[in-house]
C-alpha positions, -999 to +999 in steps of 0.1 A: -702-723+216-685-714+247-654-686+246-628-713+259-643-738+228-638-713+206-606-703+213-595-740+214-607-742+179-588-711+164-558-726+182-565-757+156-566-728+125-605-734+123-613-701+100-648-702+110-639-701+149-614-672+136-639-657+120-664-657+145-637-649+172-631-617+149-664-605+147-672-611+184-640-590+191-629-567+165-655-539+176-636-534+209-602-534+195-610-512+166-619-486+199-585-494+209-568-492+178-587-454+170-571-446+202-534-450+192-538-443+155-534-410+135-568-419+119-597-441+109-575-458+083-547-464+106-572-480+130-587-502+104-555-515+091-539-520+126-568-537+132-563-561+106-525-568+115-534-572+153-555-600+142-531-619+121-509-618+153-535-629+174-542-656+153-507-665+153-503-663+189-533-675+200-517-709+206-498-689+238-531-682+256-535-702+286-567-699+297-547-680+329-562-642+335-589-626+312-591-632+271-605-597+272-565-584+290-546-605+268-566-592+237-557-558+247-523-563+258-512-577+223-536-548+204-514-521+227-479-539+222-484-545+184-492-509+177-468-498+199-443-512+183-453-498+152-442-460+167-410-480+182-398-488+145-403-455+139-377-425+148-404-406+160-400-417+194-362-409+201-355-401+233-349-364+244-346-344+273-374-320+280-387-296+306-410-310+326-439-285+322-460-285+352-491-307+351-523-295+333-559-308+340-578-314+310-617-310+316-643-319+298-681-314+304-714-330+286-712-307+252-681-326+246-685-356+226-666-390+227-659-384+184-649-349+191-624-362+222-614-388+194-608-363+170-581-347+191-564-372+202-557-388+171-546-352+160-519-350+188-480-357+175-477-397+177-456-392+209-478-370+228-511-393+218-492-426+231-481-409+262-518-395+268-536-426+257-514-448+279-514-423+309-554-415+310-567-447+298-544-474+307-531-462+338-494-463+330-470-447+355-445-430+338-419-458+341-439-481+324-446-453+299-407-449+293-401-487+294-429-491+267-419-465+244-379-466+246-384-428+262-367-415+295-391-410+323-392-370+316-397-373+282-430-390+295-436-365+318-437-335+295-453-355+267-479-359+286-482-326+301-478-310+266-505-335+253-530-323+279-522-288+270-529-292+233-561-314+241-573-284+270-568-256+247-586-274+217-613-285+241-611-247+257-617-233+219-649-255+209-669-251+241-657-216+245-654-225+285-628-239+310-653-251+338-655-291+331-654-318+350-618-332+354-595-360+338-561-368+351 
């Protein structure tokens, strides 16, 4: 069955296009989802709510850009505005600390990176996640989050702190390989 049938047929509630569209696509978006969420559980339950959503919505997709982006952009907006509902993204001023590399080198590995970013405080981790991995600027940061454009800033400067120094104190080194 091709993507674009298959799509047409969860659009007509088909469970076993749904189902099949889960399972061909919940493995990437669960990466996404551990990304963003305090922990596996989080993950897996986000998870399970992005899907109802996309299932919902899935009626809006218009065969215009990639299913992949629009899978992603409504896995990133739903748990985002899971933090937005949440006071723990008010807006304040901060310092803007200067910026801080964080390296890391071949002894560090992807569950261990994943491990300290879903430790970082829920406002550092989105600002980090959506900075390093999506690309964000720090407008879109602050548009996406309800935050002021410093508040990104130093978010993400004190994110890359916490992740360097944890980092710094498992390899016992500071010479890695660089991520901006």
């Amino acid at each position: 069955m091709t993507l674009e049938q298959l799509i047409n047929d969860c659009k007509k509630n088909d469970s076993k296009a749904q189902e099949q569209l889960y399972r061909q696509y919940a493995p990437k978006m669960f990466s996404l989802c551990l990304k963003y969420s305090r922990n596996y559980a989080e993950a897996q339950d986000n998870l399970q709510d992005v899907f109802l959503l996309i299932f919902e919505k899935i009626h809006q997709y218009t065969f215009k850009g990639s299913f992949d982006g629009w899978l992603k952009r409504i896995t990133i907006n739903y748990i985002l505005q899971q933090y937005r509902n949440k006071p723990l993204l008010s807006s304040i001023d901060e310092d803007v600390v200067e910026d801080v590399e964080v390296e890391i080198n071949d002894e560090i590995s992807i569950e261990f990176l994943m491990k300290i970013i879903q430790e970082l405080p829920d406002r550092y981790r989105l600002v980090f996640n959506l900075s390093v991995f999506e690309n964000y600027s720090h407008q879109e940061i602050a548009d996406a989050l309800g935050i002021n454009v410093g508040t990104s800033k130093s978010n993400l400067s004190r994110a890359k702190m916490i992740v360097k120094e944890k980092i710094e104190n498992n390899t016992g080194s500071s010479k890695m390989p660089s991520i901006k």
